[in-house]
KOLTITOR-777203 format. One record per residue (C-alpha): x negated, y negated, z negated; residue in one letter. Coordinates in steps of 0.25 Angstrom, whole numbers, padded with zeros to 4 digits, always signed. Layout:
XYZA ...
//
This chain:
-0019+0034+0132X -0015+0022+0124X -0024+0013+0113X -0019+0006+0104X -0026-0004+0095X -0023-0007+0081X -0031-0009+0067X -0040+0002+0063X -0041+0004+0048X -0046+0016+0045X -0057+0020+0055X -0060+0034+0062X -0056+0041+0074X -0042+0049+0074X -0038+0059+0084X -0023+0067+0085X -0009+0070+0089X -0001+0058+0083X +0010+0060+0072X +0021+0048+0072X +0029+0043+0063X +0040+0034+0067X +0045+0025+0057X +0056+0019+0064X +0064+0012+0053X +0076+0022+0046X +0089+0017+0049X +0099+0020+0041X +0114+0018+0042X +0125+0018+0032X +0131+0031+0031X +0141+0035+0021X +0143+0049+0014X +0154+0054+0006X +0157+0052-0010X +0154+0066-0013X +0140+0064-0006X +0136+0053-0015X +0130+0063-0027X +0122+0072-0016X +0118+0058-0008X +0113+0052-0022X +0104+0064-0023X +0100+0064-0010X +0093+0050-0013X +0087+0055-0025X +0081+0066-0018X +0075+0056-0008X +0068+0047-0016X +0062+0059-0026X +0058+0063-0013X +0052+0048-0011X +0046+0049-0024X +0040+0061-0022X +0033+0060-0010X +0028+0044-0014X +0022+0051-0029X +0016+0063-0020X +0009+0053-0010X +0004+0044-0022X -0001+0056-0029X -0009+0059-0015X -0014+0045-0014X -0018+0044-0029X -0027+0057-0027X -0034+0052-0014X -0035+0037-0017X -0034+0033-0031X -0021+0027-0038X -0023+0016-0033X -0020+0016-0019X -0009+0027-0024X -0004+0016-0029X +0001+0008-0015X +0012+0021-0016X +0017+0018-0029X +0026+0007-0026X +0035+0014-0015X +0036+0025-0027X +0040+0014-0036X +0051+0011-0025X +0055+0025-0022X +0059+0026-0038X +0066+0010-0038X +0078+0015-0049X +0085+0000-0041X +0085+0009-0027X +0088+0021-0031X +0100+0017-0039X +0107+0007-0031X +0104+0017-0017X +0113+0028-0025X +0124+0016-0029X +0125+0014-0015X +0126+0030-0011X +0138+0030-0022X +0144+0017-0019X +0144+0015-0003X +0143+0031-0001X +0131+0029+0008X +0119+0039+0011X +0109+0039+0002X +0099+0034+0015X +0110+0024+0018X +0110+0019+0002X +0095+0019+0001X +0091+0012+0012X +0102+0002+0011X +0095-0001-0004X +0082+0000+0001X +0086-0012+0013X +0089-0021+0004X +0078-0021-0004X +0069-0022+0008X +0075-0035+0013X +0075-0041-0001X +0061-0038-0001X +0059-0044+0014X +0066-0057+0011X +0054-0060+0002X +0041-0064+0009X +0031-0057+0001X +0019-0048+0004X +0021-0041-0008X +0037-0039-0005X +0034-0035+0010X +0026-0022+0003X +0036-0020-0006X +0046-0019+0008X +0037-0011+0015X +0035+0000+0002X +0052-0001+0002X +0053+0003+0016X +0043+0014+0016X +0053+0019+0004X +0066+0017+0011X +0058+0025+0022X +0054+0037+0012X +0066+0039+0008X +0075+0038+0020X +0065+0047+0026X +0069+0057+0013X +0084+0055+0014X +0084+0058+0028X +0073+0068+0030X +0067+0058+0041X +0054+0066+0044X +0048+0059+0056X +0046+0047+0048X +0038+0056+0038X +0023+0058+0040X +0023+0072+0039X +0011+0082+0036X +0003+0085+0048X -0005+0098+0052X -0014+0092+0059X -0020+0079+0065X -0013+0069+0067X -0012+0054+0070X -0002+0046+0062X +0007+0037+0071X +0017+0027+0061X +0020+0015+0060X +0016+0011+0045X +0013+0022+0032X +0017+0017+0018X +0007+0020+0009X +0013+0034+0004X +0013+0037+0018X -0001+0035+0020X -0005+0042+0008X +0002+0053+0013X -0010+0055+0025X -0018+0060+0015X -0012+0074+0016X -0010+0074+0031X -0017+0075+0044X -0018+0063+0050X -0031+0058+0056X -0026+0044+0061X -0016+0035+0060X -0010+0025+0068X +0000+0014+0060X +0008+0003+0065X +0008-0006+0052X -0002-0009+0042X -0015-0016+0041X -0029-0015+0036X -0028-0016+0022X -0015-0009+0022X -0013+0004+0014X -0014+0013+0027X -0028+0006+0030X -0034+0009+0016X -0027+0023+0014X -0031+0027+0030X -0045+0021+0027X -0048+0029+0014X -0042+0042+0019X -0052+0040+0033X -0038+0042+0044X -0042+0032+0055X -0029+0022+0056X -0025+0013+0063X -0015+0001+0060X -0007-0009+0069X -0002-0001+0079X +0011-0007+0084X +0023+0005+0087X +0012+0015+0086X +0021+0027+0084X +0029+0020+0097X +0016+0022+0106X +0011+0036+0102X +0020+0049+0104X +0019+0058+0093X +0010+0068+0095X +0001+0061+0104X -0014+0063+0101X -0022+0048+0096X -0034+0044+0094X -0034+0034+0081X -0046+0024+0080X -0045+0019+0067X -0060+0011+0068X -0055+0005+0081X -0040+0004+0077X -0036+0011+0090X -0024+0021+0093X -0027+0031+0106X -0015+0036+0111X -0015+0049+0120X -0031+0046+0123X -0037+0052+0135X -0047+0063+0134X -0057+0053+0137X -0055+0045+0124X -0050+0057+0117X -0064+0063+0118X -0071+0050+0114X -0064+0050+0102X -0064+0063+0098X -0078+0061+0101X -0079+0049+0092X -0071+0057+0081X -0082+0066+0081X -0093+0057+0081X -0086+0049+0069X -0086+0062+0062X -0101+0065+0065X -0104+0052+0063X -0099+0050+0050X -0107+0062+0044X -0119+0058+0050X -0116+0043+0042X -0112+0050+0029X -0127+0054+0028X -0130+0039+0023X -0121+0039+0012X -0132+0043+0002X -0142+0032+0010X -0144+0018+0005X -0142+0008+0017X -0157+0004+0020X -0163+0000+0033X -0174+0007+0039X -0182-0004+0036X -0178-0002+0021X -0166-0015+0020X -0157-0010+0011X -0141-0013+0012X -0130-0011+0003X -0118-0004+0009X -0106-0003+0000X -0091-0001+0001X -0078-0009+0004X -0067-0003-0005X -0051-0006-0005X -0047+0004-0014X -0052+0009-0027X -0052+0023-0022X -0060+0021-0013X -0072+0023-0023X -0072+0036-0019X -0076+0032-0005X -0086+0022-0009X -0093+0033-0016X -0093+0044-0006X -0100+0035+0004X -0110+0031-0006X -0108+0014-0003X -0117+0004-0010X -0106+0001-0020X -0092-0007-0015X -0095-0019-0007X -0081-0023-0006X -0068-0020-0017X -0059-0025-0011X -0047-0027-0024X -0035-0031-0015X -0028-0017-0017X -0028-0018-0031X -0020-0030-0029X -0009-0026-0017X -0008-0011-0022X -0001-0017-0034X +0013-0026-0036X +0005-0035-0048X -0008-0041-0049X -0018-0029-0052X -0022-0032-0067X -0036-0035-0073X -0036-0020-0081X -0032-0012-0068X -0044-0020-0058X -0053-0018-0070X -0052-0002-0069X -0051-0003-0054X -0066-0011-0052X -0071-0003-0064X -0069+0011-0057X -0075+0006-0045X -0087+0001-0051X -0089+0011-0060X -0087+0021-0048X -0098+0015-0039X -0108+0012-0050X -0119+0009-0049X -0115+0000-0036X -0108-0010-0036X -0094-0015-0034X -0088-0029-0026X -0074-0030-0030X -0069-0041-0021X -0057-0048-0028X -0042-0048-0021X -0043-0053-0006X -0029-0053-0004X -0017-0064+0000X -0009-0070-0010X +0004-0063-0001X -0001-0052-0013X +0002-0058-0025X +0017-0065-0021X +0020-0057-0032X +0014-0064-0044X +0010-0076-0037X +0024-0080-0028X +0027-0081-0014X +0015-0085-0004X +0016-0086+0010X +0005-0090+0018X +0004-0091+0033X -0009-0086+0032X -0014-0077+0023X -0028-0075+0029X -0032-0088+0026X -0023-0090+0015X -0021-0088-0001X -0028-0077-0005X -0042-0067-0009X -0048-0077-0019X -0039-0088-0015X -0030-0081-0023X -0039-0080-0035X -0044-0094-0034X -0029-0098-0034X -0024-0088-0044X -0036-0085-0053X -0028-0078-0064X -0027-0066-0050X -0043-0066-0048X -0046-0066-0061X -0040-0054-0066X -0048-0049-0055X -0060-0054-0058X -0060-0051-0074X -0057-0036-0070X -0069-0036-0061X -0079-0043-0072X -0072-0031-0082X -0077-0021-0072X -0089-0026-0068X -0096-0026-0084X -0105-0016-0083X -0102-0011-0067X -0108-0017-0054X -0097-0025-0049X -0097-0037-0039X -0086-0047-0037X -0082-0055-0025X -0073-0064-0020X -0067-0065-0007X -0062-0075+0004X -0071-0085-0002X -0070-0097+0006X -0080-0109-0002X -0089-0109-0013X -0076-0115-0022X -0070-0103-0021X -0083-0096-0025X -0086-0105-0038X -0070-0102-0041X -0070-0086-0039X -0083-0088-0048X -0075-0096-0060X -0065-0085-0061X -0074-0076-0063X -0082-0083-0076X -0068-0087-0080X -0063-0073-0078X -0076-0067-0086X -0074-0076-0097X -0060-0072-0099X -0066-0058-0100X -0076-0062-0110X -0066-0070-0118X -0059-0057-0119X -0071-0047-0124X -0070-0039-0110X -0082-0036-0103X -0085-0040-0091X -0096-0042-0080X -0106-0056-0084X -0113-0054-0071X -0105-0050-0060X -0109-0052-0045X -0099-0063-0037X -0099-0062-0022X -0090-0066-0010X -0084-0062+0002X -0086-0072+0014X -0077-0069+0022X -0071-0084+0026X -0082-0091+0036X -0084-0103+0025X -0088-0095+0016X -0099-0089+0026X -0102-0103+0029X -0105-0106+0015X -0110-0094+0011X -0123-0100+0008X -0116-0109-0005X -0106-0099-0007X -0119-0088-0011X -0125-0098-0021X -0112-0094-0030X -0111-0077-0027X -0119-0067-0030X -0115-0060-0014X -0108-0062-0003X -0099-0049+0004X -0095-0054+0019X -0080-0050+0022X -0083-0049+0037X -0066-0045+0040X -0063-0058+0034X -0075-0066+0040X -0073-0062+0055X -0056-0065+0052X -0059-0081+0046X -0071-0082+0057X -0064-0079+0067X -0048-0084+0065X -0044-0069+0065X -0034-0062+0057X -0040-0049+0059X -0026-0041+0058X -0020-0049+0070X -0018-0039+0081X -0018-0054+0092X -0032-0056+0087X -0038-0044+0085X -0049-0045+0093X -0052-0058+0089X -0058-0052+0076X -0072-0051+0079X -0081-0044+0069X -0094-0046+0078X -0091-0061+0082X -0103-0070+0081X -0098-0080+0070X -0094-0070+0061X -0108-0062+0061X -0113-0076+0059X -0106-0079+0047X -0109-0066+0044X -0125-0069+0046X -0124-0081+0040X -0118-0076+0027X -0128-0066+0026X -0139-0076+0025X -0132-0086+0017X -0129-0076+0008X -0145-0073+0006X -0150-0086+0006X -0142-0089-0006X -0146-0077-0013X -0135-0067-0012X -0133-0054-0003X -0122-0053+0007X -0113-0041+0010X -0102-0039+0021X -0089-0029+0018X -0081-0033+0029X -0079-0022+0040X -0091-0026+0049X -0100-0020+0040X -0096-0007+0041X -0099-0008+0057X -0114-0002+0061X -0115-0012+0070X -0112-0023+0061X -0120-0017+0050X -0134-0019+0056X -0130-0033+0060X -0127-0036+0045X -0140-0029+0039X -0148-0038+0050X -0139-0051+0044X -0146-0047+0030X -0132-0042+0024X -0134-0036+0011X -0123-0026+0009X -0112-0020+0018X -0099-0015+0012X -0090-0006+0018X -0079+0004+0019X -0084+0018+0011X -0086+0027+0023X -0095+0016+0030X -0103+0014+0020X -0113+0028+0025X -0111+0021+0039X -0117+0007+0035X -0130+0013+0028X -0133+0022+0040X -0133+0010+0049X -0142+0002+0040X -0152+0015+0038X -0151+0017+0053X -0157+0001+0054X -0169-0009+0052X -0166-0022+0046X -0174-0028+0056X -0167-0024+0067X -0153-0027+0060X -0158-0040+0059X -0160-0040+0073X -0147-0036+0075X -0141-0046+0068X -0150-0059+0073X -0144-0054+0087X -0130-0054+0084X -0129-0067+0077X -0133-0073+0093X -0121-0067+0099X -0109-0074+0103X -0098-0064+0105X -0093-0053+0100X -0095-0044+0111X -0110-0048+0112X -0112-0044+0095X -0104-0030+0097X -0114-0026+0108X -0128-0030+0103X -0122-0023+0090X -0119-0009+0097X -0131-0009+0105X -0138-0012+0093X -0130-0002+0085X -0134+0008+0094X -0149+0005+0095X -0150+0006+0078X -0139+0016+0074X -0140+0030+0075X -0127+0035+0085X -0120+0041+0073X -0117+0026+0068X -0107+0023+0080X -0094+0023+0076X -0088+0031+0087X -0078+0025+0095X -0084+0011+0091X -0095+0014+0095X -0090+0021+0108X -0082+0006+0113X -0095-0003+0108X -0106+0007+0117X -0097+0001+0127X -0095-0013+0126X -0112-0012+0123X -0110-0011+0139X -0106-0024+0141X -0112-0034+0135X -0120-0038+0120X -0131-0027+0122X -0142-0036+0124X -0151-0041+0113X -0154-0056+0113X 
//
């Protein structure tokens, strides 16, 4: 038995044979035909990239149908690429003039472009380079019938095993059997994430020569919550897991019961739980699982899903929809949280040697205005008349506040000055996310209308933590004493001044956390869609008083370790057993054992 470790992100419990699929690269050598070939090889091409074509407009189609245009969209431009009239025309000039095979004259064209493109340091060109590549690899794979680098249909369970999917390629899991995967390359907020997440197959991402370390056919065990790949597991672990699978399953019908329920203590507090959304597909989700309205829109895919800035007609429709879909609750459309690498295009070249703590989210906008206010005059549009909420994120001062604010009266005057209807008393808020302004969240509240904590941020800039660094991975602590006291001490600023006080990072949708947060006084929780049903058991399962308790008690621990085991024994004392998350819950039970238990 072997466990590997990498980055869940799309949780569940995934248990089959593994299929792989290696993607060594696809040499090819020169190699001559004859003059009276040339007709037949030209065709030959031709037919491989209709082919292309067809299988790129099919998977589109799929997408389309299961998740909106819009992510369909992230397949549109190796389809525009697969039908570039410059390929095509100088691959066959090359077939007629050097008498060279029609894989030899495509991929001799195809290299060139991709070093053009890789000699210029741009995020926006290393896309382009990947999308080129995954095309050079479709249709090489075509013109030499290359099966094993095709992800074929499976007849049963399967495990995926590959080194990265272009985005057709993960749409194309929508039609198959596969109940896990496991991927080399990609990150959290890459296509695979969103898509895997949406169609609930546990991934996990970071695996280093994954397809080198399982042999094909091998039964794994994916643990996309804990962002673990079992290989050939004992019988021991084997049972626990399939054990776990079941209690998930179980566990999850008895949780669905609370979708309909409002999120009220037993002591009669009430709660809002709403929804974090990426996609504008994801409505769907939202809807199902009954949330309190969206806590969290987070717009940034409108703006990589497209190769110019998104205009102000097309966000318009875009936060209309969604409002108009969830109404009577309301919407929070965060504006663009994204690095300035995305607009090289429009704005030139920007290198930075840290992005994290860079140029970017409403630096940006402060910088740019002309980029943020489009935004903002399509979410004032779509607010007239719809309960829409604006905020604002990476605020780091109040200057950055009173700025933010100006656009906005500048952007609604503009509207005005135009005839166009727009919203004359929108609610403003702010992520804290950054510890000054969780330092200076009582001044900060004097100028918002509420506050939405962005606790994956906060516990990265607390801590000095890139929290997609493999090195310091275990640095990243979610329960470290000085995050849940700027946490706490947000809360209660937040309150003092007169406004409430959300939370959407991913600590809200832990039980645990949960009734430490209600105890802190937070207002509203917002979470991914299928937690949302979770989050309102565990609050109706509670008394306010005792979260309070709970939460008074953690804010006196100095470790970790020592606010992880009060939390489970306290989980355990409050929650019903059908909270746990199986093999969460499983790992903690143990570590209750040593050490954190007892109350102060």
């Amino acid at each position: 038995m072997k466990i590997l470790e990498g980055t869940g992100v799309s949780p569940g419990i995934g248990i089959a044979p593994a299929y792989i699929v290696e993607r060594g690269e696809i040499v090819i050598d020169e190699e001559f035909i004859a003059p009276e070939k040339v007709v037949g090889e030209i065709e030959r091409f031709r037919a491989s990239i209709l082919k292309s074509k067809e299988q790129l407009a099919r998977l589109q189609a799929s997408v389309a149908k299961a998740m909106g245009d819009d992510t369909a969209g992230i397949i549109e431009a190796q389809l525009m690429l697969a039908s570039d009239v410059s390929v095509i025309d100088e691959t066959e000039k090359i077939i007629k003039k050097k008498l060279l095979t029609a894989e030899s004259a495509f991929d001799i064209v195809l290299q060139r472009n991709i070093e053009a493109l890789q000699a210029i340091e741009d995020a926006l060109m290393a896309d382009r380079v990947h999308d080129l590549r995954d095309i050079r690899k479709r249709v090489l794979i075509n013109l030499l019938e290359l099966s094993h680098h095709t992800i074929h249909e499976v007849p049963e369970d399967r495990i995926l095993v590959i080194q990265h999917l272009a985005p057709s390629e993960t749409a194309h899991l929508f039609h198959n059997k596969f109940v896990g995967i496991a991927l080399e390359m990609g990150g959290t907020t890459s296509h695979v994430a969103i898509m895997t997440r949406t169609m609930e197959i546990p991934c996990v991402l970071g695996l280093d020569g994954i397809t080198e370390h399982i042999p094909s056919g091998k039964r794994v065990i994916i643990d996309g919550t804990n962002g673990k790949v079992i290989i050939d597991p004992d019988e021991k672990v084997l049972a626990e897991y399939r054990a776990l699978k079941n209690a998930r399953e179980k566990r999850r019908e008895w949780i669905d019961r609370f979708i309909d329920k409002p999120a009220v203590t037993k002591d009669g507090h009430k709660l809002l739980v709403g929804a974090n959304m990426e996609l504008p597909e994801e409505v769907e989700s939202v809807l199902k699982y009954r949330s309190d309205g969206v806590g969290l829109f987070r717009t940034e895919l409108i703006y990589t899903d497209t190769k110019n800035l998104p205009d102000e007609e097309k966000q318009t429709r875009i936060y209309q929809t969604l409002a108009d879909k969830i109404a009577p609750k309301s919407a929070i459309i965060r504006t663009f949280d994204i690095g300035g690498d995305k607009f090289t295009e429009i704005l030139g070249k920007t290198f930075e040697q840290n992005p994290f703590l860079g140029w970017r989210a409403i630096r940006i906008g402060l910088s740019k205005p002309w980029i943020l206010k489009t935004q903002l005059r399509a979410i004032l549009r779509a607010a007239y008349k719809r309960n829409i909420k604006i905020m604002f994120p990476m605020i780091s001062n109040i200057d950055e506040v009173k700025q933010a604010i100006g656009l906005i009266e500048e952007s609604r005057e503009e509207l005005h000055n135009k005839g166009i209807p727009c919203s004359d008393n929108l609610e403003v808020g702010v992520m804290i996310e950054i510890p000054s302004a969780a330092l200076l969240a009582r001044e900060i509240a004097k100028k918002v209308d509420f506050f939405s904590i962005g606790t994956n941020d906060l516990i990265q800039y607390t801590l000095a933590v890139d929290r997609g660094n493999q090195y310091v991975r275990n640095l990243y602590q979610s329960y470290n004493p000085a995050v849940l006291k700027l946490v706490n001490h947000t809360i209660k600023q937040a309150h003092a001044g007169g406004i409430w006080c959300g939370i959407c990072g991913e600590l809200a949708a832990d039980p645990r956390a949960t009734i430490m947060l209600a105890g802190m006084g937070i207002d509203e929780m917002s979470v991914n869609p299928p937690s949302v049903p979770k989050i309102k058991g565990v609050i109706r399962s509670i008394t306010i008083k005792d979260a309070r308790r709970v939460a008074e008690e953690c804010l006196h621990f100095s470790t970790q370790d020592e606010v992880l085991g009060y939390l489970n024994n306290m989980a355990r004392e409050l929650l019903p057993e059908e909270f746990f998350d199986g093999y969460t819950c499983c790992a903690d039970r143990r570590k209750t054992k040593r050490g954190g238990s007892k109350s102060r």
